[in-house]
PDB file of N, CA, C and O in Angstrom:
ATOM      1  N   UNK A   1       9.014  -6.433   3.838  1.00  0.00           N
ATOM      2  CA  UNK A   1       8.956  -4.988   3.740  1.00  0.00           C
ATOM      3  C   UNK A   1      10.388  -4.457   3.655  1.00  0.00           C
ATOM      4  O   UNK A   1      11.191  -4.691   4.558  1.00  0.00           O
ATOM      5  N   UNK A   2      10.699  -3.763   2.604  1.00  0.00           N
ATOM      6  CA  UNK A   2      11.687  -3.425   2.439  1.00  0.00           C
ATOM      7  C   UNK A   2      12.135  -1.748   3.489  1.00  0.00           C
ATOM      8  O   UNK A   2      11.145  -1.084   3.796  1.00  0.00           O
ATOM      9  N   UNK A   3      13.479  -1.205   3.939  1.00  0.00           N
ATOM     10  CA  UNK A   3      13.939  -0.227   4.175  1.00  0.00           C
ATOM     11  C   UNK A   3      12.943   0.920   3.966  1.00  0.00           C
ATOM     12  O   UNK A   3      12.327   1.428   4.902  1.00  0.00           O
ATOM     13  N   UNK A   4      12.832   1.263   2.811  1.00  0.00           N
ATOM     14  CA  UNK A   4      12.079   2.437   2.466  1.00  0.00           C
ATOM     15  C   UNK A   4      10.600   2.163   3.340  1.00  0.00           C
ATOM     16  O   UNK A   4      10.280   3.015   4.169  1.00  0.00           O
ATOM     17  N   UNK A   5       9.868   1.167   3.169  1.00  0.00           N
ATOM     18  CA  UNK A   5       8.801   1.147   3.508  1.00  0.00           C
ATOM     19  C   UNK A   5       8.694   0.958   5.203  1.00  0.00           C
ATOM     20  O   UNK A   5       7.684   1.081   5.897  1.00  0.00           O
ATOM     21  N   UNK A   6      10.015   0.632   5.608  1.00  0.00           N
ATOM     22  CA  UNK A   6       9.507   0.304   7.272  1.00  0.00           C
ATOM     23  C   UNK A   6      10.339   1.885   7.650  1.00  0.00           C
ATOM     24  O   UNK A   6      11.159   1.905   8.568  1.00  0.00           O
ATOM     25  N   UNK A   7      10.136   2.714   7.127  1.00  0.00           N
ATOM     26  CA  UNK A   7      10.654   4.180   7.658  1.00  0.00           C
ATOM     27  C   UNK A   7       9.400   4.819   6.954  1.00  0.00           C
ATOM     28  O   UNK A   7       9.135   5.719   7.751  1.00  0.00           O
ATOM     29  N   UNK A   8       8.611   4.890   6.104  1.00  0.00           N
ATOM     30  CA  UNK A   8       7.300   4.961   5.770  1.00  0.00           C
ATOM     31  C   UNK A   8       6.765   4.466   6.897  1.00  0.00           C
ATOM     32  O   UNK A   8       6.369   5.502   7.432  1.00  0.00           O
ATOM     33  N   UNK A   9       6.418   3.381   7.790  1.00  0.00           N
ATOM     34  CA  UNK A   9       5.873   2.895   8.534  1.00  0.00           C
ATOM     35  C   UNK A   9       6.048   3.613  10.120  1.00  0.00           C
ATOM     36  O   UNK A   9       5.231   3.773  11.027  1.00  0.00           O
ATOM     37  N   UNK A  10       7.264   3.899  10.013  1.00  0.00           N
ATOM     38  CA  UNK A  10       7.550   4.987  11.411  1.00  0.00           C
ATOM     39  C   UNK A  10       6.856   6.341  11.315  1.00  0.00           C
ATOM     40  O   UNK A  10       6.235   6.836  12.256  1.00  0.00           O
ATOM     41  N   UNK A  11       7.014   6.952  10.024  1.00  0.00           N
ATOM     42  CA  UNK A  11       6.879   8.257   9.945  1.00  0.00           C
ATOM     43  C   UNK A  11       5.161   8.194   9.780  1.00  0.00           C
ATOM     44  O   UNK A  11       4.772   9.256  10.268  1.00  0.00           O
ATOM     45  N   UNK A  12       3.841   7.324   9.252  1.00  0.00           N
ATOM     46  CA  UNK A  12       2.965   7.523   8.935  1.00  0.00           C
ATOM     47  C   UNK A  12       2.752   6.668  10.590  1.00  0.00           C
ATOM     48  O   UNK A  12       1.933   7.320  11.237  1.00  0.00           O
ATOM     49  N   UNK A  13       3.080   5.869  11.110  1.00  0.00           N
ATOM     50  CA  UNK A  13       2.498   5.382  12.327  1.00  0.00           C
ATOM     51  C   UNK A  13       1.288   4.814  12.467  1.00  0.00           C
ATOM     52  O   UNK A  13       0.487   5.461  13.142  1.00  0.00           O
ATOM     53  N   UNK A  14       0.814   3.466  11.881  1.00  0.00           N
ATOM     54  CA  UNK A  14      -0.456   3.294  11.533  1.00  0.00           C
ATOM     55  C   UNK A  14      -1.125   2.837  12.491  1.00  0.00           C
ATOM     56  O   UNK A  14      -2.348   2.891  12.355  1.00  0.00           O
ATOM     57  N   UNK A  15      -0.517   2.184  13.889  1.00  0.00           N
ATOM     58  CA  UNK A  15      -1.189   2.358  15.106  1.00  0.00           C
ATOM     59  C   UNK A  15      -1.936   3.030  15.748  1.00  0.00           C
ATOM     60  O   UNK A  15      -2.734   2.650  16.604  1.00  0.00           O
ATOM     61  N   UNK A  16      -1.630   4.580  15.204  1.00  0.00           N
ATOM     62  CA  UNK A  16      -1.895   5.559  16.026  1.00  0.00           C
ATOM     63  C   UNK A  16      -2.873   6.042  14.873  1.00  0.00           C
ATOM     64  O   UNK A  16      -2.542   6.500  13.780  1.00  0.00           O
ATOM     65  N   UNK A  17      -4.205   5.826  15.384  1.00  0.00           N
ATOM     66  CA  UNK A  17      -5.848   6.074  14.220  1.00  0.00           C
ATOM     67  C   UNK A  17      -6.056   7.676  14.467  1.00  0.00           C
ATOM     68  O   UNK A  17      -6.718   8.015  15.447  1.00  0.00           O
ATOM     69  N   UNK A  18      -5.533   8.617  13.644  1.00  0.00           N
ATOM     70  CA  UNK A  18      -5.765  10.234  14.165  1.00  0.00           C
ATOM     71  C   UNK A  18      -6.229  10.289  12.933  1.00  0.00           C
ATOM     72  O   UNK A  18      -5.902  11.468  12.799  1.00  0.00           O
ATOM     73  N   UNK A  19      -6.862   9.952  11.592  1.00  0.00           N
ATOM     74  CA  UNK A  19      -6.940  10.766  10.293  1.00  0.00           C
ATOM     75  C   UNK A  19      -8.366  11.029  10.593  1.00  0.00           C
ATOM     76  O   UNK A  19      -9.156  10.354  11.254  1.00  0.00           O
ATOM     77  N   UNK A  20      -8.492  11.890  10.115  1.00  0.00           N
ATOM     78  CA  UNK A  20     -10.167  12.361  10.466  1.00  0.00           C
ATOM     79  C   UNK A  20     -10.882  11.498   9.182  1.00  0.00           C
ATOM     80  O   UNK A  20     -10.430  11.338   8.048  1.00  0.00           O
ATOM     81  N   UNK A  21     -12.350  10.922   9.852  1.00  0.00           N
ATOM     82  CA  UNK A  21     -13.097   9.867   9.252  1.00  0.00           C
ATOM     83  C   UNK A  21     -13.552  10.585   7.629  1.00  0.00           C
ATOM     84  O   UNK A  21     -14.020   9.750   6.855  1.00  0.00           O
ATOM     85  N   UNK A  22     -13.484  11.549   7.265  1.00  0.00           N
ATOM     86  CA  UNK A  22     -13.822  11.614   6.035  1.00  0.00           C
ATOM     87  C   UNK A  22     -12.061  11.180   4.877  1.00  0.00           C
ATOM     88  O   UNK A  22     -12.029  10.481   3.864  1.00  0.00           O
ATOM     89  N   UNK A  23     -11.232  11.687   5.351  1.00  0.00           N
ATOM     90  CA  UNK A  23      -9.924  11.395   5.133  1.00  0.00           C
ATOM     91  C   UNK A  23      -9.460   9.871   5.070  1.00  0.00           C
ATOM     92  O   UNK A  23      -8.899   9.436   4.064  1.00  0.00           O
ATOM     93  N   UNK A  24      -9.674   9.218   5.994  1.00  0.00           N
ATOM     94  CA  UNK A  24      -9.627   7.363   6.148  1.00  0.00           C
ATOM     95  C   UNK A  24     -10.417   7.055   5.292  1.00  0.00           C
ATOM     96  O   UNK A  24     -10.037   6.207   4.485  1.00  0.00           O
ATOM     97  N   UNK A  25     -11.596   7.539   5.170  1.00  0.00           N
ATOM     98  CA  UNK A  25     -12.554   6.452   3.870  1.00  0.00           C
ATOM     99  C   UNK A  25     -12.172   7.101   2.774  1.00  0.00           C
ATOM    100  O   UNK A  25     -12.052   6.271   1.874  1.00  0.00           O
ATOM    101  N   UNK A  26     -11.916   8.194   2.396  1.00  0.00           N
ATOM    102  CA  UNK A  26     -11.265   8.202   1.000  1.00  0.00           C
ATOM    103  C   UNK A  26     -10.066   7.085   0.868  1.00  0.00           C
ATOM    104  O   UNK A  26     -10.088   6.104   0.126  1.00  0.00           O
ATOM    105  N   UNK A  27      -9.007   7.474   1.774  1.00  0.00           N
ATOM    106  CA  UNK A  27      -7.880   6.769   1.849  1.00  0.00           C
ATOM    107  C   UNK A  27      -8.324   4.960   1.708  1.00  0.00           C
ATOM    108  O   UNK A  27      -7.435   4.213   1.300  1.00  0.00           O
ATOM    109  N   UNK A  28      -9.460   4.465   1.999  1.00  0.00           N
ATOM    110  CA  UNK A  28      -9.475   3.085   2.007  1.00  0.00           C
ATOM    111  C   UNK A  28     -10.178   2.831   0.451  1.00  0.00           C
ATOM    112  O   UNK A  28     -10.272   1.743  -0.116  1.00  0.00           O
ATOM    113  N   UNK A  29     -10.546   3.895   0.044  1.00  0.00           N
ATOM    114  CA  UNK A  29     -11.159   3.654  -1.669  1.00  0.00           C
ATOM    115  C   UNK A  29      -9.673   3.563  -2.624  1.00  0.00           C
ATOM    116  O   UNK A  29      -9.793   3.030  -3.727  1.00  0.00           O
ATOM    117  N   UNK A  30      -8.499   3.994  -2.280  1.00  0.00           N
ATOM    118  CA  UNK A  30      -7.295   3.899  -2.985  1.00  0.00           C
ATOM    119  C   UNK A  30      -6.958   2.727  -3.197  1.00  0.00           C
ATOM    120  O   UNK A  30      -6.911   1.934  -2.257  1.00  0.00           O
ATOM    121  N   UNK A  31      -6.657   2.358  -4.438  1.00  0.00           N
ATOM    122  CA  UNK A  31      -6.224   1.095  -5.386  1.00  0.00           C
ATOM    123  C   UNK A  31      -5.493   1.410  -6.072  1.00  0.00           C
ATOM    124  O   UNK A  31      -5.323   2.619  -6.228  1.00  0.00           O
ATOM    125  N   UNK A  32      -4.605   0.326  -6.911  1.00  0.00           N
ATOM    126  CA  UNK A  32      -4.827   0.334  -8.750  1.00  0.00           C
ATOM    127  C   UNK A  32      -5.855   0.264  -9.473  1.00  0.00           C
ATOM    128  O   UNK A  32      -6.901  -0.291  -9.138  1.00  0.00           O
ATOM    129  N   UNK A  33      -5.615   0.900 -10.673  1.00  0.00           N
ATOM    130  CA  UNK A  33      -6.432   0.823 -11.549  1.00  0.00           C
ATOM    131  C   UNK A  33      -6.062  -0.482 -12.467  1.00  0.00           C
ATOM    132  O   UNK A  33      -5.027  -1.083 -12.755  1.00  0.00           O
ATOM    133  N   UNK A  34      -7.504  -0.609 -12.783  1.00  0.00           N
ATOM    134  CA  UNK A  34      -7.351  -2.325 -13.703  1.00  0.00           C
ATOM    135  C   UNK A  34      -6.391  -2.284 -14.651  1.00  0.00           C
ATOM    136  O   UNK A  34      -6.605  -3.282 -15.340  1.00  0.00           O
ATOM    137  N   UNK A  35      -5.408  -1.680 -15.109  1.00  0.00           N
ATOM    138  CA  UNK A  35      -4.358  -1.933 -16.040  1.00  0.00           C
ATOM    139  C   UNK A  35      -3.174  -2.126 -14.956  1.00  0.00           C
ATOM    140  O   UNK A  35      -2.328  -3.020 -14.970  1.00  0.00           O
ATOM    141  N   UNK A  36      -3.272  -1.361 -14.264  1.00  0.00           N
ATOM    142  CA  UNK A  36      -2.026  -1.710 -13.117  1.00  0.00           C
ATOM    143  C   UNK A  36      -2.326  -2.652 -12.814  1.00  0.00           C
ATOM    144  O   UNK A  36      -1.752  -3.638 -13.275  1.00  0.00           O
ATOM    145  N   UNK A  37      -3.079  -2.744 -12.149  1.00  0.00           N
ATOM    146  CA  UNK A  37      -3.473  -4.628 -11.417  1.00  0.00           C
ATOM    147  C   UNK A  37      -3.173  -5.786 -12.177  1.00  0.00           C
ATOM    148  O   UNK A  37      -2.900  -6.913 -11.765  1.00  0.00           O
ATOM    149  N   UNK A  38      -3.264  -5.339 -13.411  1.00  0.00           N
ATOM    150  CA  UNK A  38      -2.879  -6.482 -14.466  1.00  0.00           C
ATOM    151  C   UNK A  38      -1.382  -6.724 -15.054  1.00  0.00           C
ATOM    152  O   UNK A  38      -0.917  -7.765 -15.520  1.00  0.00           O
ATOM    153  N   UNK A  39      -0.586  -5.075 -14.847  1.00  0.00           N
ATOM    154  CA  UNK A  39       0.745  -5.178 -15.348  1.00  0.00           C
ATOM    155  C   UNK A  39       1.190  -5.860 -14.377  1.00  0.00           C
ATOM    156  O   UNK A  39       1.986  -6.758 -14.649  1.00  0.00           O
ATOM    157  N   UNK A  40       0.783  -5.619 -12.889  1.00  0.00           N
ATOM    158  CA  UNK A  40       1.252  -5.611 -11.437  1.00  0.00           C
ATOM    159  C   UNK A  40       1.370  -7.577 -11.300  1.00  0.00           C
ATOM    160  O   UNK A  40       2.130  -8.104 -10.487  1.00  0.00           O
ATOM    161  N   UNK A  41       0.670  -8.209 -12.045  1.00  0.00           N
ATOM    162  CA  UNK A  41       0.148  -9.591 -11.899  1.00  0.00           C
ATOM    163  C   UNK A  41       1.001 -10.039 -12.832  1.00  0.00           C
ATOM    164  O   UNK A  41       1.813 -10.906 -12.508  1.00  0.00           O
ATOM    165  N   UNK A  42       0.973  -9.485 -14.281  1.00  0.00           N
ATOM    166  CA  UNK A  42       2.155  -9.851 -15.366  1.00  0.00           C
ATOM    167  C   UNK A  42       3.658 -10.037 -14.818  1.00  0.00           C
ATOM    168  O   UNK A  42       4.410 -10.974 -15.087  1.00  0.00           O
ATOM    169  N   UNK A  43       3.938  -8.874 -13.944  1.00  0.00           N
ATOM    170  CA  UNK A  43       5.133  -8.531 -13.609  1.00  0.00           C
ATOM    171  C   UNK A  43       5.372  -9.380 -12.561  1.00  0.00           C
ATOM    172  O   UNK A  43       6.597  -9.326 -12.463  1.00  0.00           O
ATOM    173  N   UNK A  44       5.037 -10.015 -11.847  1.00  0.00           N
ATOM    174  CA  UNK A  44       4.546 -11.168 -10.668  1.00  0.00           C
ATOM    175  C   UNK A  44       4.657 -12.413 -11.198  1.00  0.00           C
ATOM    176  O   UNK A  44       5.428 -13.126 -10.556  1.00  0.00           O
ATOM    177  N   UNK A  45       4.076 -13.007 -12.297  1.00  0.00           N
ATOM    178  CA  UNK A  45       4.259 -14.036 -12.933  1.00  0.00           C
ATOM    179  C   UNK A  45       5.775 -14.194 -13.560  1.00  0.00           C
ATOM    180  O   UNK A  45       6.411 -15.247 -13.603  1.00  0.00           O
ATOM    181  N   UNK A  46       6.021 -13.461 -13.830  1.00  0.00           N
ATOM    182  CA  UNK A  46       7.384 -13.170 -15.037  1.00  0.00           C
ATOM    183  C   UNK A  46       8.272 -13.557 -13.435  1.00  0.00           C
ATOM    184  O   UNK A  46       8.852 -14.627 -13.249  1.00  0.00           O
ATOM    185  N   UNK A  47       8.214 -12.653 -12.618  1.00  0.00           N
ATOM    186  CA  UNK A  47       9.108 -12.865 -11.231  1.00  0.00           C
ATOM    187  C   UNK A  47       9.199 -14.617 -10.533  1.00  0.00           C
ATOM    188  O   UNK A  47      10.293 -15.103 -10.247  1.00  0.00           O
ATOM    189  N   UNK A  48       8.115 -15.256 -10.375  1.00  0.00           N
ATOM    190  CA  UNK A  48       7.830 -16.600 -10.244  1.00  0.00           C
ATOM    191  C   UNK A  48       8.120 -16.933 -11.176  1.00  0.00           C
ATOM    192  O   UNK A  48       7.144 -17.681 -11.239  1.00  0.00           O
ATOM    193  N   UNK A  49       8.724 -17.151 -12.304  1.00  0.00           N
ATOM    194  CA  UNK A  49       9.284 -17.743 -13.449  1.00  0.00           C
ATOM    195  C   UNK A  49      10.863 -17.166 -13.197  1.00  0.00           C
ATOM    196  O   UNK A  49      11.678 -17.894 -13.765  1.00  0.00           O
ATOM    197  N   UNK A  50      11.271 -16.413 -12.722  1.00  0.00           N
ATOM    198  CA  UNK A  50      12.326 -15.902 -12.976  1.00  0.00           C
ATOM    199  C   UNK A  50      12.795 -15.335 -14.229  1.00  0.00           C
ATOM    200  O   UNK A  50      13.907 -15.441 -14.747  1.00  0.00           O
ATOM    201  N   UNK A  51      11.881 -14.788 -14.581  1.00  0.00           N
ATOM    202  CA  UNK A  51      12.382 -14.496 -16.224  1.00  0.00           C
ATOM    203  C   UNK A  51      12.064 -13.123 -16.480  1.00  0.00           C
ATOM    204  O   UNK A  51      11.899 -13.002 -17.694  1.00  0.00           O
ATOM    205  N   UNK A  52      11.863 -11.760 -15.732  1.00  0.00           N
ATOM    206  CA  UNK A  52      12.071 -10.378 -15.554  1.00  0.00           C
ATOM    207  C   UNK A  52      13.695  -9.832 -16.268  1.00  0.00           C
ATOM    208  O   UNK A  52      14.855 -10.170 -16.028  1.00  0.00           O
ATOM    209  N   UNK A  53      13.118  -8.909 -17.165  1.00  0.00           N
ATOM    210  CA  UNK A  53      14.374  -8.143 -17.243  1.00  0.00           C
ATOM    211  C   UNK A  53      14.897  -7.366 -15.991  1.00  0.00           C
ATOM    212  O   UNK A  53      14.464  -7.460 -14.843  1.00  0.00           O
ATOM    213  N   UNK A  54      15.689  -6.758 -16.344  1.00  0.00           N
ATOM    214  CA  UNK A  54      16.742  -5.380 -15.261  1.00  0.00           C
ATOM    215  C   UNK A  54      15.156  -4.227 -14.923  1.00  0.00           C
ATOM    216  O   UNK A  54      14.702  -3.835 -13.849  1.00  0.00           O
ATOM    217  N   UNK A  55      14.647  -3.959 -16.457  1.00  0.00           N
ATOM    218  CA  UNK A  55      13.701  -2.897 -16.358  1.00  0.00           C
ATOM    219  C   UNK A  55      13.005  -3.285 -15.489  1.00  0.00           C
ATOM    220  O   UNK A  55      12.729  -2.599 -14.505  1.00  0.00           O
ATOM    221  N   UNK A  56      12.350  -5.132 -15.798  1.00  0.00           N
ATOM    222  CA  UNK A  56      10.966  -5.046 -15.058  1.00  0.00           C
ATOM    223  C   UNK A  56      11.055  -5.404 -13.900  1.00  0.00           C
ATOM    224  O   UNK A  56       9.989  -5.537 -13.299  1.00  0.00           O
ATOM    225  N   UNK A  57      12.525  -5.734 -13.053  1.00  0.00           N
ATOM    226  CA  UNK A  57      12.444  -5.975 -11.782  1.00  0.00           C
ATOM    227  C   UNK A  57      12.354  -4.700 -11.220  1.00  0.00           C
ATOM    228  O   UNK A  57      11.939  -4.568 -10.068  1.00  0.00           O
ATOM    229  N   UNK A  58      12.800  -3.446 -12.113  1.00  0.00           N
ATOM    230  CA  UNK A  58      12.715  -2.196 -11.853  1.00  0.00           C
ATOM    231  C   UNK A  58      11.004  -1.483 -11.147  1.00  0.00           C
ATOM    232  O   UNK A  58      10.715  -0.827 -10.147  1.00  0.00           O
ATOM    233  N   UNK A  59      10.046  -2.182 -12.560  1.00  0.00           N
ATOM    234  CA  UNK A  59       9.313  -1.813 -12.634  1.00  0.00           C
ATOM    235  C   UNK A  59       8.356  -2.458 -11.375  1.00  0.00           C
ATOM    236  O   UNK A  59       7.511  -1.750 -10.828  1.00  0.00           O
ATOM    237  N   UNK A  60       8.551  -3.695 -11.027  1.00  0.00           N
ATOM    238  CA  UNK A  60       7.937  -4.624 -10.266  1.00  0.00           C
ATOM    239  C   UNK A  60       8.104  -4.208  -8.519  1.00  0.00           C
ATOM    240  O   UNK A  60       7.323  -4.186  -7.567  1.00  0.00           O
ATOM    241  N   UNK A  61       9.575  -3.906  -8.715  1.00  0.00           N
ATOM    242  CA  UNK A  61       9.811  -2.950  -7.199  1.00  0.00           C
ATOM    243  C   UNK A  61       9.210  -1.632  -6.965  1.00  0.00           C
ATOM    244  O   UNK A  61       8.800  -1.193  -5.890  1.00  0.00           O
ATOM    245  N   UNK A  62       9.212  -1.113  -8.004  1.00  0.00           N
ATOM    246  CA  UNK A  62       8.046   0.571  -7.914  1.00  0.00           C
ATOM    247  C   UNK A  62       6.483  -0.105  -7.479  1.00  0.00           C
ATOM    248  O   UNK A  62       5.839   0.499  -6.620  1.00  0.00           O
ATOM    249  N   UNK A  63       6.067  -1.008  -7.921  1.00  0.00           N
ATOM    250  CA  UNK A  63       4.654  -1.266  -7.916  1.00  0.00           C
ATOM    251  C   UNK A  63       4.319  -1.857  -6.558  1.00  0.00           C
ATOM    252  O   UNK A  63       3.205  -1.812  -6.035  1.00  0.00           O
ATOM    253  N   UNK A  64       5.712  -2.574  -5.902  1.00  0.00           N
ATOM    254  CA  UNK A  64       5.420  -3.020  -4.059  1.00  0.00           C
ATOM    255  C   UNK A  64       6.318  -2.320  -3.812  1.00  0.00           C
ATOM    256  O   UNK A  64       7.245  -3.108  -3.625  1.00  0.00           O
ATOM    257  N   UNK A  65       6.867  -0.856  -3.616  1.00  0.00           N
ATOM    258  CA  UNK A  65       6.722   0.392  -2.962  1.00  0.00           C
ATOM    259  C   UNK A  65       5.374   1.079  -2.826  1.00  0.00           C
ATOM    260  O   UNK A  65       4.827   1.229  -1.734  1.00  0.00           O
ATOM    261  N   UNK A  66       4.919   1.440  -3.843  1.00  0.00           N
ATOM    262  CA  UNK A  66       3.572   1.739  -3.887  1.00  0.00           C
ATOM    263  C   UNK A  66       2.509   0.687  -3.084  1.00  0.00           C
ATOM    264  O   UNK A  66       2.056   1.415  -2.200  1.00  0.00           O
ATOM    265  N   UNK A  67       2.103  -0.163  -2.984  1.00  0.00           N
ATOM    266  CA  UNK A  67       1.757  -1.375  -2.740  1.00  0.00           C
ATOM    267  C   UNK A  67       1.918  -1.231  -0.954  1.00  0.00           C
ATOM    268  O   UNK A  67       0.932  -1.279  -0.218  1.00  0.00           O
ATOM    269  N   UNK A  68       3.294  -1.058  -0.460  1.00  0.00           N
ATOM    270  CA  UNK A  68       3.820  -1.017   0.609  1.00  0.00           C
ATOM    271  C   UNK A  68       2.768   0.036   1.595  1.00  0.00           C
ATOM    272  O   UNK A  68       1.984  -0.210   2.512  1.00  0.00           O
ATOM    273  N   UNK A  69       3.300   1.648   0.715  1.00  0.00           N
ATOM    274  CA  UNK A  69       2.457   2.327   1.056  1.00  0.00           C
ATOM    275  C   UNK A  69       0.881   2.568   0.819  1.00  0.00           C
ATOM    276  O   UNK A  69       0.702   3.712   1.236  1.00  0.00           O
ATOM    277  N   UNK A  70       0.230   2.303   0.576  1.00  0.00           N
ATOM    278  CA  UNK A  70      -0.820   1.759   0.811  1.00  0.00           C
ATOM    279  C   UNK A  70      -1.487   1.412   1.372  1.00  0.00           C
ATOM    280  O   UNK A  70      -2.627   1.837   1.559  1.00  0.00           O
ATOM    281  N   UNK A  71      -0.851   0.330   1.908  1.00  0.00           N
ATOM    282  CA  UNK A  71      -1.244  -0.527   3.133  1.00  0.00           C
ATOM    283  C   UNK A  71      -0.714  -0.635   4.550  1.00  0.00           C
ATOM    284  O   UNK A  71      -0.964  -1.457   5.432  1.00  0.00           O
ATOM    285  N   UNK A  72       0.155   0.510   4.524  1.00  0.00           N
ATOM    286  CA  UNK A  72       0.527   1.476   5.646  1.00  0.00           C
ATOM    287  C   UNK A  72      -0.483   2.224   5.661  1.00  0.00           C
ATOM    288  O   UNK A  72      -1.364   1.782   6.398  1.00  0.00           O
ATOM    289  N   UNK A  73      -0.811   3.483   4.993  1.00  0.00           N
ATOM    290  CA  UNK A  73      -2.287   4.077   4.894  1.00  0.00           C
ATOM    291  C   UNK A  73      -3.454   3.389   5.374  1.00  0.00           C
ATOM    292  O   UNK A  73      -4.038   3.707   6.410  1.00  0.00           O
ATOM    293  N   UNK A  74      -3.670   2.785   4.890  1.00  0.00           N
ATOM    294  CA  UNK A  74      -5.265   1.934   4.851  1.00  0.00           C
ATOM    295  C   UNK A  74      -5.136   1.518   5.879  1.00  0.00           C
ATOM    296  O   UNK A  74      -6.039   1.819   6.659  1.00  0.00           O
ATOM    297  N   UNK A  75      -3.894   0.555   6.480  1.00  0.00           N
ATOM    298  CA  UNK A  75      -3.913   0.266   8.102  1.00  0.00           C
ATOM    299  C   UNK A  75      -4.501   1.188   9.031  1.00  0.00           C
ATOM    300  O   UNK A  75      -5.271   0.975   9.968  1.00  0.00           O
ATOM    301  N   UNK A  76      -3.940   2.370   8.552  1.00  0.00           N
ATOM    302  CA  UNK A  76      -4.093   4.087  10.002  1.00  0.00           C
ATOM    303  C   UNK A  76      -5.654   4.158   9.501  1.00  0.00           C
ATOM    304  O   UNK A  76      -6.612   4.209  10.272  1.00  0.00           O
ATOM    305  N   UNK A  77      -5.717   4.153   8.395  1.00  0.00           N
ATOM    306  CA  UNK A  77      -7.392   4.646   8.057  1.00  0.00           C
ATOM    307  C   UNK A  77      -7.996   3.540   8.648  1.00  0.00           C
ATOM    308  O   UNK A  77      -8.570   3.916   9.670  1.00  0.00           O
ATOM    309  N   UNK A  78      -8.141   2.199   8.440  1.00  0.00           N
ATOM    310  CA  UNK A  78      -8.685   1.230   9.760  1.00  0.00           C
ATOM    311  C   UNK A  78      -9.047   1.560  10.907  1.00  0.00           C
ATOM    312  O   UNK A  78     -10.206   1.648  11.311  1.00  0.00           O
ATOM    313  N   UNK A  79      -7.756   1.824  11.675  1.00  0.00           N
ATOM    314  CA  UNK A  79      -7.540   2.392  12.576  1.00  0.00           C
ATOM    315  C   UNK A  79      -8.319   3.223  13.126  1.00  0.00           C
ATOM    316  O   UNK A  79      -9.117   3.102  14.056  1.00  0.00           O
ATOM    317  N   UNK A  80      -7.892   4.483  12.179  1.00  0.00           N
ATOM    318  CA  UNK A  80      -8.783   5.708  12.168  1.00  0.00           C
ATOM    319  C   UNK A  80     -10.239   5.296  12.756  1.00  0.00           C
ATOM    320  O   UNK A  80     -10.612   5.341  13.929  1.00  0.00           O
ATOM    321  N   UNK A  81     -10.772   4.987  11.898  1.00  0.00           N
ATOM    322  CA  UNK A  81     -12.651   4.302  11.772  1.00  0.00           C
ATOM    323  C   UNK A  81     -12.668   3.881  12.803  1.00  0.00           C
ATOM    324  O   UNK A  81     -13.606   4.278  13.494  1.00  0.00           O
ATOM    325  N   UNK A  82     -11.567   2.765  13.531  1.00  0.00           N
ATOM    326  CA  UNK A  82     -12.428   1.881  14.478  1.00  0.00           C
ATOM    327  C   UNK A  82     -12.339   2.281  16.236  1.00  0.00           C
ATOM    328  O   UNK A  82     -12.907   1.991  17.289  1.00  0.00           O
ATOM    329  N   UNK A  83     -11.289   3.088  15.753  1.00  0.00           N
ATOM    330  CA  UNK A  83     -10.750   4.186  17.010  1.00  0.00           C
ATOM    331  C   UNK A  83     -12.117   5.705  17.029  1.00  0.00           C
ATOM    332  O   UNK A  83     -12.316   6.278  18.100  1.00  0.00           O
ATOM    333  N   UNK A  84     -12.656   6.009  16.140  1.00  0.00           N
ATOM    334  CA  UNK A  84     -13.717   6.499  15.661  1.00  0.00           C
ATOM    335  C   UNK A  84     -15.255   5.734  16.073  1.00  0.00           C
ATOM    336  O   UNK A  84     -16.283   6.292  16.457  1.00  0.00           O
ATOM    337  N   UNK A  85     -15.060   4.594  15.895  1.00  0.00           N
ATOM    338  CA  UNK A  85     -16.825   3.903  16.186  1.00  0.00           C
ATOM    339  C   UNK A  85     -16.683   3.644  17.504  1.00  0.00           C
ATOM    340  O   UNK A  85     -17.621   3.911  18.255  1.00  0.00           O
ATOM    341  N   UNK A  86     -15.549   3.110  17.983  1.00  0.00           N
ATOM    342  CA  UNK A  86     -15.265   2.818  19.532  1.00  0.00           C
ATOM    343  C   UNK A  86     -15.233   3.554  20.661  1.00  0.00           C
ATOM    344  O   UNK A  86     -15.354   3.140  21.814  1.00  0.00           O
ATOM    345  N   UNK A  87     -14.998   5.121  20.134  1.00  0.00           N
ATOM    346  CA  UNK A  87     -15.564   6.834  20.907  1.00  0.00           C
ATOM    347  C   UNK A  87     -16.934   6.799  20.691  1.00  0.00           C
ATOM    348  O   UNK A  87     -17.659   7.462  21.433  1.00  0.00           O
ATOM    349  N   UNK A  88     -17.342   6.225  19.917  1.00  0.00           N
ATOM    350  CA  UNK A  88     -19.145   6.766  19.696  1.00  0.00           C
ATOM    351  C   UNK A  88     -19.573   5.973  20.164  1.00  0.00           C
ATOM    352  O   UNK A  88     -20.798   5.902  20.262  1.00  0.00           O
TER     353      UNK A  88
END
């Protein structure tokens, strides 16, 4: 996890399950879409080869920023839910 994302990780706090349950299950339906998933895998392969341009290491670091956050989200929305079923 890079800088950006572990200060993402302070500021969203995914320990702490407060998103209200209609908010967390949207938040856990968030993905890529099947062309991303596929550039995202291209750009991944090319990286395990070592053979990425300047652009696409560019492009490959935007996609696990995004990626990062995400799964900061979806953690708290977890959270959220199970901190949620465990009151009920």
């Amino acid at each position: 996890m890079d800088r950006q994302s572990r200060i993402l990780q302070r500021v969203i706090d995914p320990q702490r399950g407060t998103l209200p349950p209609e908010l967390a299950r949207y938040v856990l339906t968030l993905d890529f879409p099947p062309a991303d998933q596929s550039r995202y895998a291209e750009l991944a392969d090319k990286a395990q080869q070592a053979i990425l341009s300047p652009q696409e290491q560019i492009e490959l670091d935007d996609y696990l920023h995004v990626n990062d956050f995400l799964m900061i989200v979806q953690s708290k929305a977890r959270r959220s839910l199970k901190n949620r079923n465990s009151a009920a």
